[in-house]
C-alpha positions in Angstrom: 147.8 127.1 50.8 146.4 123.9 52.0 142.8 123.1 52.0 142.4 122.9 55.9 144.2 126.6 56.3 141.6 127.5 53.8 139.2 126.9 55.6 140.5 128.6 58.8 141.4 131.5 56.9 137.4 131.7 55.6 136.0 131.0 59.3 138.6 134.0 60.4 136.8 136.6 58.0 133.0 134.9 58.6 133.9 135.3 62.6 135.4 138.9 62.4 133.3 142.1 62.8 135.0 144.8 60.9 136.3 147.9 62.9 136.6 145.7 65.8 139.9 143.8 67.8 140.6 140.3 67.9 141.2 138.9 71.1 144.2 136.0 71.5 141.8 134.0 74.6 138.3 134.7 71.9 140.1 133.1 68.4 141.6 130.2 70.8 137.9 129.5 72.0 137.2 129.5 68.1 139.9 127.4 67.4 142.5 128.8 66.3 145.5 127.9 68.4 148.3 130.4 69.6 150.3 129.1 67.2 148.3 129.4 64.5 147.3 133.1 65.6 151.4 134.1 65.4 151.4 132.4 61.8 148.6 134.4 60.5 150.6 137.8 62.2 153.8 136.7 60.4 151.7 136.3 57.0 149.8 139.5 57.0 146.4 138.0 58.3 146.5 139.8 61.7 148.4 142.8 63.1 149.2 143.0 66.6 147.6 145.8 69.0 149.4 144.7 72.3 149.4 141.4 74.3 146.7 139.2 73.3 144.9 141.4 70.6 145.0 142.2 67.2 143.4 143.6 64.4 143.2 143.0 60.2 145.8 144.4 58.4 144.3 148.1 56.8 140.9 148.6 59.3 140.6 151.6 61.7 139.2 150.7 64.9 138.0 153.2 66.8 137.4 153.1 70.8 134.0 151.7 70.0 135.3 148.8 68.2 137.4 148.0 71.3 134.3 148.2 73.5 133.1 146.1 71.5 135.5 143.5 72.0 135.8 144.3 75.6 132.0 143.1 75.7 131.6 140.4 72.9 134.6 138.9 73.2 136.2 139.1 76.6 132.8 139.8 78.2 133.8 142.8 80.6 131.2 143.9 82.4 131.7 147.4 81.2 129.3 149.8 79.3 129.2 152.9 78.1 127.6 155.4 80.5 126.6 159.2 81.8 126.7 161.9 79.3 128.5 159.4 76.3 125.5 157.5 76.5 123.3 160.5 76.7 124.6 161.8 73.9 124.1 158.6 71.9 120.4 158.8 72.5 120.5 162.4 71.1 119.7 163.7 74.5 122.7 166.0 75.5 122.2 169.7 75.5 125.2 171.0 74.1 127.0 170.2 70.9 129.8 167.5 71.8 133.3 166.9 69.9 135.4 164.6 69.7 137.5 166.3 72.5 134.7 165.1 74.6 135.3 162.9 77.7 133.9 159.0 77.2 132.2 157.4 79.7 132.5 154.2 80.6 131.1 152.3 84.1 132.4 149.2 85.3 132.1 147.4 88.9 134.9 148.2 91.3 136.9 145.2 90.5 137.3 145.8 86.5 140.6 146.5 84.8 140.6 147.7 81.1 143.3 145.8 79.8 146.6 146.9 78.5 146.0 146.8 75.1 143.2 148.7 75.2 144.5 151.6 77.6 147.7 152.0 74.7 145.6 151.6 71.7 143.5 154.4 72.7 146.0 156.4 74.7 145.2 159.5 72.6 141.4 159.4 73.6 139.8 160.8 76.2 138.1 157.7 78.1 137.6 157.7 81.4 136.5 154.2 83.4 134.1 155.5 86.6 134.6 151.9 88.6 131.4 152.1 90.7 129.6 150.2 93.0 126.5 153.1 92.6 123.8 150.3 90.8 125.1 147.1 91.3 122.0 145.9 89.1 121.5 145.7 85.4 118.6 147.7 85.4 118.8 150.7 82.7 121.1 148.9 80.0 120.2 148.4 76.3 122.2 147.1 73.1 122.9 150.3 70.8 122.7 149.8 67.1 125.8 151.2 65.0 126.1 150.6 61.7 128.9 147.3 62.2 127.9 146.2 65.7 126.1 146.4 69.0 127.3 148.4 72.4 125.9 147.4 75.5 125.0 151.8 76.9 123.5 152.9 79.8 119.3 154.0 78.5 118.7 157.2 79.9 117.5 156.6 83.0 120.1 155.5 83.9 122.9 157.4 82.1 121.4 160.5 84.0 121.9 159.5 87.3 125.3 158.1 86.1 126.2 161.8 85.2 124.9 162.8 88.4 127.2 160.8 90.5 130.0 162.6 88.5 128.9 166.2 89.3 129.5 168.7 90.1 133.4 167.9 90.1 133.2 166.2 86.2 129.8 166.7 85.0 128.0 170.4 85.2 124.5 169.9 87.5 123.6 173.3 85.2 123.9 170.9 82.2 122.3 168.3 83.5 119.2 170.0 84.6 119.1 170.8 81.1 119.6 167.8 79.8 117.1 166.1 82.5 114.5 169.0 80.7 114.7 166.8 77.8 114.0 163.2 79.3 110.2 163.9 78.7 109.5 160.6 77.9 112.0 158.2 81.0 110.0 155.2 81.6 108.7 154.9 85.3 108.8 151.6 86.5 112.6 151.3 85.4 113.4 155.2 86.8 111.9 153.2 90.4 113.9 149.9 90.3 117.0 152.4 89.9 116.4 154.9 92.7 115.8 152.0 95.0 119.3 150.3 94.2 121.2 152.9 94.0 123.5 153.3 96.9 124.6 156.7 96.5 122.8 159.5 98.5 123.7 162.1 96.7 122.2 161.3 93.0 118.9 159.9 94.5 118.7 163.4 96.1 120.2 165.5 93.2 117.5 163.4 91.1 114.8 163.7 92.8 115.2 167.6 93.2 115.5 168.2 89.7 112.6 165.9 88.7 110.2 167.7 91.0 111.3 170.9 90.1 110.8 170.4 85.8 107.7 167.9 87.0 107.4 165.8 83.9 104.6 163.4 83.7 106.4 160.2 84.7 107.6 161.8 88.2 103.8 161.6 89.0 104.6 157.9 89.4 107.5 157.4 91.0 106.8 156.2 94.7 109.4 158.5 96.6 108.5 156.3 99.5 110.7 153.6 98.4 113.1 155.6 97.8 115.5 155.6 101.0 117.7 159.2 100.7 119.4 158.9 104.2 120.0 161.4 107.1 122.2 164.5 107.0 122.7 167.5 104.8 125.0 166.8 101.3 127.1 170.3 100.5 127.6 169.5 96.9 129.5 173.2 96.2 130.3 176.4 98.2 128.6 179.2 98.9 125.3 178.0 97.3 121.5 177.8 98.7 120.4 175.4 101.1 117.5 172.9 99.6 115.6 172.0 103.0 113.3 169.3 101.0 116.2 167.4 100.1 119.3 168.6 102.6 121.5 169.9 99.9 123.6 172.6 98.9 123.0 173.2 95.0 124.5 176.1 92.6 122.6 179.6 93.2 122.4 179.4 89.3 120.5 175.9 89.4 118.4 177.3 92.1 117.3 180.4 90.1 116.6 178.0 87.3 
């Protein structure tokens, strides 16, 4: 092996994040030519994953380590979202397997690319492409143990799970999970509710919010808060919330 492939081979390992895929378009930018990418898959270096990604020879990568990429590398402007991101921050109310549905918000326009769609055929991911917050308001960097995942916090992974109910996500779960978020932070819980475009969660939100009445609901300004005209039936035969013109669960109602 010559001395310059030596050195390639070294900035290859230094560059990679283990558990995660390597993206044909990122090692190019990095300087490894196409080329030299299909030599190091012929030698055992890299493995192909699909067009234009690969992984080392031997790692697992899990759906997270393609996030990852998705975000580091090709710089989607995806992240994970609603009741995944929930759960992350330990605030989900039941116990969740791995049978679980993932979570993952994009802007309308986004595609996941091939790769990634066979790769992690088997899991249950679902992309909600959404023009609800158009703002970056409500997302963090989550620590793992290998690498950083750009998540919803929860103020704004709760309204994400709103906009999924009650046909995906259960409003009874949710209240109970909204029970939980004693401690959202105000000023960020406003900037949301005044971007968001959908009706429904600002209403759905709201409701719930007044009726468990934690402390930071005493500052939210509900007069910047623009919830339309019109009644929203969310489900059948259920009870009629005149303060907010919706049609909630009798369940949620007795709660």
């Amino acid at each position: 092996m010559s001395t310059n492939n030596e050195i390639k081979i070294k900035k290859l390992i230094e560059l990679h994040v283990p558990g995660t895929i390597l993206l044909s378009s990122w090692l190019t930018q990095n300087g490894f030519s196409h080329d030299l990418q299909q030599r190091y898959r012929k030698s055992g270096w890299l493995e192909s994953v699909g067009v234009g990604a690969f992984k080392r020879p031997g790692e697992k990568v899990t759906w997270q380590g393609g996030i990852y990429s998705l975000q580091k590398q090709l710089k989607l402007p995806i992240h994970i979202g609603g009741l995944t991101a929930l759960s992350m921050f330990g605030y989900s109310h039941y116990i969740r397997t791995d049978s679980e549905r993932i979570y993952l918000f994009s802007p309308l326009q986004t595609k996941l690319p091939n790769w990634f769609k066979k790769k992690f055929a088997n899991e249950p991911i679902m992309q909600v492409r959404t023009s609800m917050l158009k703002i970056e308001t409500g997302l963090t960097e989550h620590e793992t143990a290998q690498y950083q995942l750009t998540a919803s916090t929860p103020e704004r992974a709760i309204l994400e799970a709103l906009f999924l109910s009650p046909d995906k996500t259960d409003l009874i779960e949710l209240f109970q999970v909204m029970s939980g978020l004693v401690n959202l932070r105000p000023a960020i819980v406003q900037d949301l509710l005044e971007n968001c475009t959908s009706i429904k969660v600002k209403r759905l939100f709201l409701y719930m919010a007044g009726k468990i009445n934690h402390q930071w609901y005493q500052f939210i300004n509900l007069s910047g808060v623009k919830l339309g005209s019109g009644d929203r039936k969310l489900v059948e035969n259920g009870v009629y919330n005149a303060d907010f013109g919706i049609t909630i669960p009798k369940e949620l109602n007795a709660l």
